[in-house]
ZAKOLVEX-550826 format. One record per residue: residue number from 1; residue in one letter; z, y, x of N, C-alpha, C in turn. Coordinates in pm, whole numbers. Example, Ala and Ser with C-alpha at 12.3 -4.5 7.8 and 13.67 -1.06 7.14 Angstrom:
<recs>
REC,num,residuo,n_w,n_v,n_u,ca_w,ca_v,ca_u,c_w,c_v,c_u
REC,1,a,780,-569,1319,780,-450,1230,780,-330,1320
REC,2,s,708,-225,1285,714,-106,1367,787,3,1290
</recs>
This chain:
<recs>
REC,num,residuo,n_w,n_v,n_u,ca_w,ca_v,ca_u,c_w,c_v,c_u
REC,1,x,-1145,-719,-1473,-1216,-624,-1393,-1292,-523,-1479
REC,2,x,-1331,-531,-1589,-1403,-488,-1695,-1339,-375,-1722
REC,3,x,-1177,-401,-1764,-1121,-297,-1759,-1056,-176,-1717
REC,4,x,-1044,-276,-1596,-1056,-148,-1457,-1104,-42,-1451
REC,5,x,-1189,-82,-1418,-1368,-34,-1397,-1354,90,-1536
REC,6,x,-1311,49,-1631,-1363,167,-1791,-1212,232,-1781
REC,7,x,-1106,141,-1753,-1021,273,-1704,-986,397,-1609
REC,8,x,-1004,327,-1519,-974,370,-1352,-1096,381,-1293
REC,9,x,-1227,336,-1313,-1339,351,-1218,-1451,486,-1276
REC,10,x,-1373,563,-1355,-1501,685,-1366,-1637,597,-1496
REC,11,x,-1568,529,-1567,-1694,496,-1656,-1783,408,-1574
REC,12,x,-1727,344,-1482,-1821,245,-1410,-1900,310,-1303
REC,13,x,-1841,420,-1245,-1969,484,-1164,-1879,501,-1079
REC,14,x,-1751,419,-1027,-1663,411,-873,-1676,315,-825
REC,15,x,-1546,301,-787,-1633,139,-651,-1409,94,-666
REC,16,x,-1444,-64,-664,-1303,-109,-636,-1320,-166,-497
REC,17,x,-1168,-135,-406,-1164,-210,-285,-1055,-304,-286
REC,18,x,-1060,-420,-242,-1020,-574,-230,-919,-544,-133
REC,19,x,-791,-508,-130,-700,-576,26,-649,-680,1
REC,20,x,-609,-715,151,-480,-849,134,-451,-771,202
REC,21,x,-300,-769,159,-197,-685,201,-100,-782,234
REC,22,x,6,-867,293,124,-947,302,241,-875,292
REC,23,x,355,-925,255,480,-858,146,533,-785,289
REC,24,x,520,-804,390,561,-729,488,462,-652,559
REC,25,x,353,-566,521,257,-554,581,241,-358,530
REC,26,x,219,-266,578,204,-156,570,112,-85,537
REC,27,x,123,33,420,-5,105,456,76,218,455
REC,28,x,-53,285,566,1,435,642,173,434,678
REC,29,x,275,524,619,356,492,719,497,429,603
REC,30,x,477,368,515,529,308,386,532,195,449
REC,31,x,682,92,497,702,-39,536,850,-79,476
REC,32,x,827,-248,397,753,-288,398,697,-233,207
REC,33,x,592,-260,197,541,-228,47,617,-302,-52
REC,34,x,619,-201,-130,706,-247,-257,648,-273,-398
REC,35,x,578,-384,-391,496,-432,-491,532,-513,-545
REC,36,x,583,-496,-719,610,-587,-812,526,-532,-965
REC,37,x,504,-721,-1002,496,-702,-1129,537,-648,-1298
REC,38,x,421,-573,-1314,499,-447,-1422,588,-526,-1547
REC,39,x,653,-489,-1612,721,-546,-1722,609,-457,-1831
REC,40,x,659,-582,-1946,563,-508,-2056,685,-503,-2201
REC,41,x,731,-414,-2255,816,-437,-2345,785,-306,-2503
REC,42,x,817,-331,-2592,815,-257,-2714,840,-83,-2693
REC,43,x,990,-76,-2637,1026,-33,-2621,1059,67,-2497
REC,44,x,1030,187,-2467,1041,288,-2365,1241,232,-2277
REC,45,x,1225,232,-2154,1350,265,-2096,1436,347,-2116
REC,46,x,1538,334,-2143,1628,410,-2227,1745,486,-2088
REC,47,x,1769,579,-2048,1846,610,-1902,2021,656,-1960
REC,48,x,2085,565,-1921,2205,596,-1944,2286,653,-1816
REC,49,x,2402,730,-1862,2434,840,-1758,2530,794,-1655
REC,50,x,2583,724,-1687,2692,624,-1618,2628,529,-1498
REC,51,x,2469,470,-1559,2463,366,-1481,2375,421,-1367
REC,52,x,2328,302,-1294,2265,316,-1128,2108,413,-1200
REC,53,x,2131,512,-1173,2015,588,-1146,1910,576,-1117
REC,54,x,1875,511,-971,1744,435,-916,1700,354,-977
REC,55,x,1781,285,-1002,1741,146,-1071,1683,160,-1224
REC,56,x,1717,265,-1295,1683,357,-1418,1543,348,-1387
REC,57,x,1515,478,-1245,1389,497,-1254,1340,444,-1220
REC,58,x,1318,315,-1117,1296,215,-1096,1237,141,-1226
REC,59,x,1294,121,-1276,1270,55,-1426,1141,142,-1522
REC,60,x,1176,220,-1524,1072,353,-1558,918,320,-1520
REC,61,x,915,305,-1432,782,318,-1330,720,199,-1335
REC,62,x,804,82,-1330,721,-38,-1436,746,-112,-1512
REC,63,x,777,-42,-1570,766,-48,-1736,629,-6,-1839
REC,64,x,567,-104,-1880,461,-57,-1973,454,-79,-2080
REC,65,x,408,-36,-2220,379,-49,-2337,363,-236,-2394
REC,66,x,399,-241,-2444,373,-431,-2450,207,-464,-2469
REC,67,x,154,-351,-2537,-21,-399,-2602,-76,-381,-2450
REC,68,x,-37,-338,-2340,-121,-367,-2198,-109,-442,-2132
REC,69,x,-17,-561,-2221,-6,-700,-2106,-115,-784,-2033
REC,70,x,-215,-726,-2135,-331,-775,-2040,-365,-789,-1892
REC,71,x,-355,-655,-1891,-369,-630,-1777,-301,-694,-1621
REC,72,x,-204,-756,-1682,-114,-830,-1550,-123,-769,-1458
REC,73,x,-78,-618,-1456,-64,-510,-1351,55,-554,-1293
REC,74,x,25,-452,-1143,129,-494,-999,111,-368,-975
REC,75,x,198,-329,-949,239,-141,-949,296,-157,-773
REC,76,x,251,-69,-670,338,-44,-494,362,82,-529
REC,77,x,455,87,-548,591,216,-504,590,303,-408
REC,78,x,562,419,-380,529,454,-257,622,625,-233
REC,79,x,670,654,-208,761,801,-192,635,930,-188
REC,80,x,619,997,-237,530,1137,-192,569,1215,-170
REC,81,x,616,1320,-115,661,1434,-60,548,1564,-127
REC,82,x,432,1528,-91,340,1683,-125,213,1581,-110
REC,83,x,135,1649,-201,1,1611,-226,-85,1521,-109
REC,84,x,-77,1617,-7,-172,1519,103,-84,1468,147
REC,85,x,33,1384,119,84,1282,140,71,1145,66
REC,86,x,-12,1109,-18,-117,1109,-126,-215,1003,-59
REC,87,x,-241,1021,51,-330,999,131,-298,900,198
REC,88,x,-383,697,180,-286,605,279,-347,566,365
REC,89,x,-340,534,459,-458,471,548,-368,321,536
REC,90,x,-477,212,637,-436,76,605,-514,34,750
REC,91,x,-479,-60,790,-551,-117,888,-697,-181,886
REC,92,x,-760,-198,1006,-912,-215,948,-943,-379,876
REC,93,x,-810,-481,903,-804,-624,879,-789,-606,717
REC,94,x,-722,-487,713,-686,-534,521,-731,-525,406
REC,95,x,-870,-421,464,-987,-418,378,-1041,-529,360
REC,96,x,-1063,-614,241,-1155,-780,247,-1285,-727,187
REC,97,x,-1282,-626,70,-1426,-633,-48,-1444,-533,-100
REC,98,x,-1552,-481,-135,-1578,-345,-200,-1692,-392,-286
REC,99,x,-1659,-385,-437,-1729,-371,-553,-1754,-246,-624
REC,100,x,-1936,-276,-615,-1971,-118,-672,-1989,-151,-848
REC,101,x,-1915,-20,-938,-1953,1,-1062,-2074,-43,-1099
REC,102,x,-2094,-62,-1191,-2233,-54,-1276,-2291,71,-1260
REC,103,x,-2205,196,-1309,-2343,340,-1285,-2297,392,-1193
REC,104,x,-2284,355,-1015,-2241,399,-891,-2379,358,-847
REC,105,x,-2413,540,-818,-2600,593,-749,-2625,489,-661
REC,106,x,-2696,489,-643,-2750,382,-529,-2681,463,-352
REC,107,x,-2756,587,-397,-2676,691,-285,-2577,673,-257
REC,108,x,-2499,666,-319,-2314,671,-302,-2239,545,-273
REC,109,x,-2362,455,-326,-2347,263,-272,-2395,244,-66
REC,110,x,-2482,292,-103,-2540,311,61,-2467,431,160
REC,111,x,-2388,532,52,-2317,595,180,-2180,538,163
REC,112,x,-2126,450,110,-1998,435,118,-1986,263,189
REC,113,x,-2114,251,165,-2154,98,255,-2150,139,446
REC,114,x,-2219,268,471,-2224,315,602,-2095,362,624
REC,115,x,-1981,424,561,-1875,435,581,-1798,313,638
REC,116,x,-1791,219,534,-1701,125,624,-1757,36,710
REC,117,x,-1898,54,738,-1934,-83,880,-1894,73,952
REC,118,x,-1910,209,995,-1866,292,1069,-1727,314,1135
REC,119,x,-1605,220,1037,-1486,193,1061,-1448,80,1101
REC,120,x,-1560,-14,1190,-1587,-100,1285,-1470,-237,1139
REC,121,x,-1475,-237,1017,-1426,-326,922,-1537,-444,957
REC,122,x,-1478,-595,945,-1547,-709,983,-1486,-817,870
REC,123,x,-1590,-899,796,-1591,-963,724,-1569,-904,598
REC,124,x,-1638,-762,556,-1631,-716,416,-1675,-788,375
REC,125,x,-1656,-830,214,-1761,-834,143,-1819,-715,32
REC,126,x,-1954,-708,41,-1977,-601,-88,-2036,-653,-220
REC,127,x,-1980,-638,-355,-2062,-657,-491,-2077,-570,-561
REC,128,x,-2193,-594,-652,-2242,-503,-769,-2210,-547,-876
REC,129,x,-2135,-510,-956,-2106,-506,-1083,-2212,-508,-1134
REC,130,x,-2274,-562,-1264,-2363,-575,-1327,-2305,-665,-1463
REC,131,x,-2356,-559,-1584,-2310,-626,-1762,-2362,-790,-1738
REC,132,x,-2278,-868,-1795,-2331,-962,-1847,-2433,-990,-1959
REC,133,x,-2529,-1045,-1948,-2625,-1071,-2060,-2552,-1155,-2151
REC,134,x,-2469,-1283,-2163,-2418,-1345,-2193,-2296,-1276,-2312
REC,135,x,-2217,-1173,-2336,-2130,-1087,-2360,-2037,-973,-2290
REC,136,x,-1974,-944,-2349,-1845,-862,-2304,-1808,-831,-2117
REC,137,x,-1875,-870,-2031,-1791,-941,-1957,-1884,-856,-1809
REC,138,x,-1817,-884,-1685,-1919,-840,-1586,-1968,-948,-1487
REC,139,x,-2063,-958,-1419,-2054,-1033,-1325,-2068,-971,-1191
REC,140,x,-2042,-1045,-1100,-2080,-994,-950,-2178,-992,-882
REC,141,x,-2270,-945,-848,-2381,-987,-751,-2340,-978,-598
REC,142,x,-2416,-1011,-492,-2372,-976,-368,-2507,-911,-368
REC,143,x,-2445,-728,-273,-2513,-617,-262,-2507,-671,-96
</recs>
């Protein structure tokens, strides 16, 4: 989560949201989701001209560098057409949790907290990220 957060979360000042999603289960108008685990290899995908195309780029898309195996990333596939297509909605059951960054304002914790009880969501949970004293590491509080 640590790394999340310093990759993808704005330097710790975004917020991660928790779904359960089931392998047949939709967001916005993408059914059913196509979520698999990324491969991690030395070597870039190589596209030869002869063979299945999709499956090329398919391969492409998760495919990662071998030094990010860490990460035990899961990549969903999703078609875009144009930018605000970009945009997924999900049902109000599949939201479970919303964890705020370490430097996410208090403001932006309390308006994004009134956002989803406003989207009538039931059984969130919300946490605060907070450094570990201990090392490296984060823990959770409940906000």
């Amino acid at each position: 989560m640590i790394l999340m957060f310093s990759y993808y979360g704005n330097r710790h000042r975004g917020v991660c949201l928790q779904f359960g999603i089931d392998e047949d289960d939709t967001v916005g108008d993408v059914a059913p989701l196509f979520g698999r685990e990324v491969q991690y290899q030395d070597d870039l995908p190589v596209f030869k001209v002869h063979n299945d195309i999709d499956l090329q780029a398919y391969m492409t898309l998760i495919t990662k560098y071998k030094k990010w195996q860490h990460e035990k990333e899961y990549r969903v596939l999703m078609h875009v057409e144009a930018e605000c297509d970009r945009i997924r909605t999900y049902t109000v059951g599949q939201l479970r949790g919303v964890i705020f960054g370490v430097h996410m304002t208090p403001e932006d914790q309390v308006r994004l907290k009134c956002w989803i009880r406003k989207g009538h969501h039931k059984n969130v949970f919300f946490k605060k990220a907070q450094l570990s004293k201990n090392g490296f590491a984060l823990e959770f509080v409940d906000f």
